[in-house]
C-alpha positions in Angstrom: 93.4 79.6 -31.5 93.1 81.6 -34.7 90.0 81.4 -36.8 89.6 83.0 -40.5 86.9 82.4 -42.5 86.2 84.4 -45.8 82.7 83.4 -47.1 79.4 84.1 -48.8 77.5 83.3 -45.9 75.8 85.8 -43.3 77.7 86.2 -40.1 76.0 84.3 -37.1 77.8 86.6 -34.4 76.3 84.4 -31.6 78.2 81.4 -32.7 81.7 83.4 -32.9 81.5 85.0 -29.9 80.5 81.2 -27.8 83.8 80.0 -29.7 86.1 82.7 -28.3 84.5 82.6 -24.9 85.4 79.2 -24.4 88.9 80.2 -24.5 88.9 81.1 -20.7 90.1 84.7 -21.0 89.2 87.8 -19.1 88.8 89.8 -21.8 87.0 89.6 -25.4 86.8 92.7 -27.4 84.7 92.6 -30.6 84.2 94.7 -33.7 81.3 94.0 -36.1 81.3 96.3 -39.6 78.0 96.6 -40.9 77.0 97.9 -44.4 75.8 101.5 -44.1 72.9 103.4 -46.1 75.6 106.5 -46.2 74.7 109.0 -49.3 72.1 106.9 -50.3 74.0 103.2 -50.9 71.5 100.5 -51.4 74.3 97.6 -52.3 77.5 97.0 -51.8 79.9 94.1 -53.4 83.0 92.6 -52.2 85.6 90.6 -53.9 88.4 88.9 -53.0 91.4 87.0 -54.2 90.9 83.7 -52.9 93.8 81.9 -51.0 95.6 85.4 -50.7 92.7 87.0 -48.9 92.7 84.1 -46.1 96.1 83.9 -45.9 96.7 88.2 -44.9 93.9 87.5 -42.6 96.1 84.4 -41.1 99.4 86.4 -40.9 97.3 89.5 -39.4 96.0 87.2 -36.6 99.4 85.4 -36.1 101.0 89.2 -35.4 98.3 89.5 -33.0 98.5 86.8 -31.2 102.4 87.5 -30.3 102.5 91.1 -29.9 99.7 91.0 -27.5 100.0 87.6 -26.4 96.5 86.4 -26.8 94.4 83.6 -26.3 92.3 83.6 -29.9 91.5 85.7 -32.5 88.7 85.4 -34.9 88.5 87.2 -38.3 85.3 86.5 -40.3 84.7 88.6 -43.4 81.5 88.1 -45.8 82.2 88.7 -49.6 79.5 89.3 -52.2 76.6 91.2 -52.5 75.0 92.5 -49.4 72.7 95.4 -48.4 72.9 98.1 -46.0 71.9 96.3 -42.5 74.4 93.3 -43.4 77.1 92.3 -41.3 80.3 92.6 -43.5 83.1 91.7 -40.7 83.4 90.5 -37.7 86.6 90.8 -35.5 87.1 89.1 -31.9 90.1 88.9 -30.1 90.7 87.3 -26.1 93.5 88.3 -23.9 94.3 87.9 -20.5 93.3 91.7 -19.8 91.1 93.6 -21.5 94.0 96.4 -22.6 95.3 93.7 -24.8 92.4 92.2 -26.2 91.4 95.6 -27.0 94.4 97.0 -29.1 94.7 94.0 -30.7 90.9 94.0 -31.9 91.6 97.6 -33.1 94.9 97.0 -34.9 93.8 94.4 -36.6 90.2 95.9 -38.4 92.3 99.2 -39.1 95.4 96.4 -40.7 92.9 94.2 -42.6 90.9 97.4 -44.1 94.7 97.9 -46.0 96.7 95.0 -46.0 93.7 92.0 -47.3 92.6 92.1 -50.8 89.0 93.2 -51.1 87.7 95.5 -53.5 84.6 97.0 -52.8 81.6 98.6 -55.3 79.0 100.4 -53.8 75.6 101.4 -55.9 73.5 104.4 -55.3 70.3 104.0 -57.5 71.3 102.8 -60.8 75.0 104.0 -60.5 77.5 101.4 -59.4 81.2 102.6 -58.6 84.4 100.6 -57.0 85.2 102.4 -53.9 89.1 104.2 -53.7 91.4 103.2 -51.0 90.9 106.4 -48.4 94.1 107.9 -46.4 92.4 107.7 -43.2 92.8 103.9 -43.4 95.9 104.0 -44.0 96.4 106.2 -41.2 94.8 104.5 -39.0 96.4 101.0 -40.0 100.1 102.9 -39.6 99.9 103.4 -36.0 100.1 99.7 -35.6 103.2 99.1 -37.4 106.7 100.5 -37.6 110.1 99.8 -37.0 109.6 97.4 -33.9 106.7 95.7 -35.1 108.1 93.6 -37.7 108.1 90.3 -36.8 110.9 89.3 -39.5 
Protein backbone atom coordinates (compact mmCIF):
# COMPACT_ATOMS: atom_id res chain seq x y z
CA UNK A 1 0.00 0.00 0.00
CA UNK A 2 1.39 3.40 -0.90
CA UNK A 3 -0.25 6.58 0.30
CA UNK A 4 0.66 10.34 -0.89
CA UNK A 5 -1.16 13.02 -0.04
CA UNK A 6 -0.03 16.73 -0.68
CA UNK A 7 -2.48 19.08 1.11
CA UNK A 8 -3.42 22.25 2.97
CA UNK A 9 -4.62 20.44 5.79
CA UNK A 10 -2.85 19.77 9.26
CA UNK A 11 -1.40 16.39 9.68
CA UNK A 12 -3.49 14.09 11.98
CA UNK A 13 -0.48 11.68 12.69
CA UNK A 14 -2.86 9.33 14.80
CA UNK A 15 -4.80 8.59 11.79
CA UNK A 16 -1.54 7.72 9.53
CA UNK A 17 0.08 5.78 11.83
CA UNK A 18 -3.63 3.33 12.55
CA UNK A 19 -3.52 3.06 8.58
CA UNK A 20 0.02 1.63 8.35
CA UNK A 21 -0.37 -0.55 11.41
CA UNK A 22 -3.01 -2.39 9.88
CA UNK A 23 -0.62 -3.62 7.47
CA UNK A 24 0.53 -6.52 9.84
CA UNK A 25 4.21 -5.75 9.72
CA UNK A 26 6.81 -6.01 12.43
CA UNK A 27 8.19 -2.92 11.88
CA UNK A 28 6.90 0.82 11.35
CA UNK A 29 9.51 3.54 11.38
CA UNK A 30 8.18 7.14 11.28
CA UNK A 31 9.57 10.60 10.55
CA UNK A 32 7.52 13.78 11.36
CA UNK A 33 9.22 17.34 10.19
CA UNK A 34 8.05 20.05 12.10
CA UNK A 35 8.45 23.79 11.48
CA UNK A 36 11.30 25.20 13.64
CA UNK A 37 11.51 28.74 15.45
CA UNK A 38 15.50 28.56 14.17
CA UNK A 39 17.06 32.28 14.00
CA UNK A 40 14.00 33.70 14.82
CA UNK A 41 11.38 32.17 11.91
CA UNK A 42 7.83 32.95 12.80
CA UNK A 43 6.28 31.54 9.20
CA UNK A 44 7.14 29.54 6.79
CA UNK A 45 5.42 28.89 3.16
CA UNK A 46 5.44 26.03 0.95
CA UNK A 47 4.58 25.62 -2.65
CA UNK A 48 4.26 23.05 -4.91
CA UNK A 49 3.68 22.17 -8.46
CA UNK A 50 0.61 20.28 -8.33
CA UNK A 51 0.41 16.78 -10.22
CA UNK A 52 4.37 16.82 -10.40
CA UNK A 53 4.76 17.10 -6.65
CA UNK A 54 2.38 13.86 -6.01
CA UNK A 55 3.66 12.08 -8.63
CA UNK A 56 7.88 12.30 -7.29
CA UNK A 57 6.30 11.43 -4.00
CA UNK A 58 4.61 8.26 -5.92
CA UNK A 59 7.75 7.19 -7.77
CA UNK A 60 9.88 7.82 -4.37
CA UNK A 61 7.46 5.34 -2.48
CA UNK A 62 7.33 2.90 -5.43
CA UNK A 63 11.49 2.62 -5.19
CA UNK A 64 10.82 1.98 -1.63
CA UNK A 65 8.64 -0.45 -1.64
CA UNK A 66 11.06 -2.75 -4.06
CA UNK A 67 14.41 -2.06 -2.83
CA UNK A 68 13.35 -2.76 0.64
CA UNK A 69 10.42 -4.91 0.02
CA UNK A 70 7.90 -3.26 2.13
CA UNK A 71 4.53 -3.60 3.24
CA UNK A 72 3.28 0.40 2.92
CA UNK A 73 4.67 3.59 2.77
CA UNK A 74 2.96 6.73 3.53
CA UNK A 75 4.16 10.22 2.44
CA UNK A 76 2.08 13.19 3.62
CA UNK A 77 3.34 16.67 3.10
CA UNK A 78 1.35 19.93 4.16
CA UNK A 79 1.84 23.00 1.71
CA UNK A 80 1.01 26.55 2.64
CA UNK A 81 1.52 28.75 5.31
CA UNK A 82 2.29 27.24 8.67
CA UNK A 83 4.04 28.41 11.92
CA UNK A 84 6.81 27.04 13.87
CA UNK A 85 5.08 24.14 16.00
CA UNK A 86 3.32 22.75 12.60
CA UNK A 87 3.78 19.50 11.36
CA UNK A 88 5.10 19.91 7.75
CA UNK A 89 5.74 16.01 6.77
CA UNK A 90 5.10 13.09 7.76
CA UNK A 91 6.92 9.86 6.60
CA UNK A 92 5.96 6.09 7.58
CA UNK A 93 7.16 3.09 6.14
CA UNK A 94 6.33 -0.92 7.32
CA UNK A 95 8.63 -3.78 6.64
CA UNK A 96 8.89 -7.08 7.71
CA UNK A 97 12.03 -6.08 10.00
CA UNK A 98 12.65 -3.09 11.39
CA UNK A 99 16.28 -2.67 9.47
CA UNK A 100 14.16 -2.20 6.37
CA UNK A 101 11.49 -0.16 7.46
CA UNK A 102 14.02 1.99 8.82
CA UNK A 103 16.39 2.74 5.84
CA UNK A 104 13.69 3.05 3.78
CA UNK A 105 11.90 5.82 6.04
CA UNK A 106 15.41 7.52 6.02
CA UNK A 107 16.05 7.43 2.29
CA UNK A 108 13.07 8.60 1.44
CA UNK A 109 12.73 12.12 3.73
CA UNK A 110 16.49 12.80 2.71
CA UNK A 111 15.16 11.88 -1.43
CA UNK A 112 11.96 13.90 -1.14
CA UNK A 113 13.86 17.06 0.55
CA UNK A 114 15.70 17.03 -3.30
CA UNK A 115 13.92 15.29 -5.74
CA UNK A 116 9.81 16.77 -4.99
CA UNK A 117 9.18 20.28 -6.04
CA UNK A 118 8.58 22.49 -2.97
CA UNK A 119 9.95 25.81 -2.63
CA UNK A 120 10.04 27.10 0.71
CA UNK A 121 9.96 31.04 2.16
CA UNK A 122 10.62 31.53 5.58
CA UNK A 123 9.97 35.12 7.47
CA UNK A 124 11.89 36.52 10.28
CA UNK A 125 9.97 39.66 11.48
CA UNK A 126 8.98 41.61 8.55
CA UNK A 127 11.60 40.03 6.19
CA UNK A 128 10.42 37.15 3.99
CA UNK A 129 13.10 35.19 1.95
CA UNK A 130 12.84 31.75 -0.28
CA UNK A 131 15.00 29.37 1.29
CA UNK A 132 18.34 27.97 -1.08
CA UNK A 133 18.67 24.28 -1.77
CA UNK A 134 21.58 23.35 0.97
CA UNK A 135 24.43 20.64 0.00
CA UNK A 136 23.84 18.71 3.02
CA UNK A 137 20.60 17.52 1.47
CA UNK A 138 21.90 16.69 -1.28
CA UNK A 139 24.36 14.74 0.55
CA UNK A 140 22.42 13.12 2.46
CA UNK A 141 19.83 12.18 -0.43
CA UNK A 142 23.10 10.74 -2.50
CA UNK A 143 23.79 7.93 -0.27
CA UNK A 144 20.57 6.42 -1.33
CA UNK A 145 21.12 6.30 -4.93
CA UNK A 146 23.88 5.29 -7.39
CA UNK A 147 24.76 2.98 -9.91
CA UNK A 148 22.63 -0.13 -8.63
CA UNK A 149 19.74 1.77 -7.52
CA UNK A 150 18.27 2.62 -10.64
CA UNK A 151 15.32 0.91 -11.14
CA UNK A 152 15.34 1.62 -15.08
Amino acid sequence: MIRVSVDHAPIDIGTEMAGIEETGAGAVASFTGIVRADDGVTAMELEHYPGMTEAVLCDLAEQAMARWGLLSAVIVHRVGPMVPGDRVVLVATAATHRREALDACASLIDRLKTDAPFWKRETRGEASRWVEARASDDQAAARWTGPDDNPD
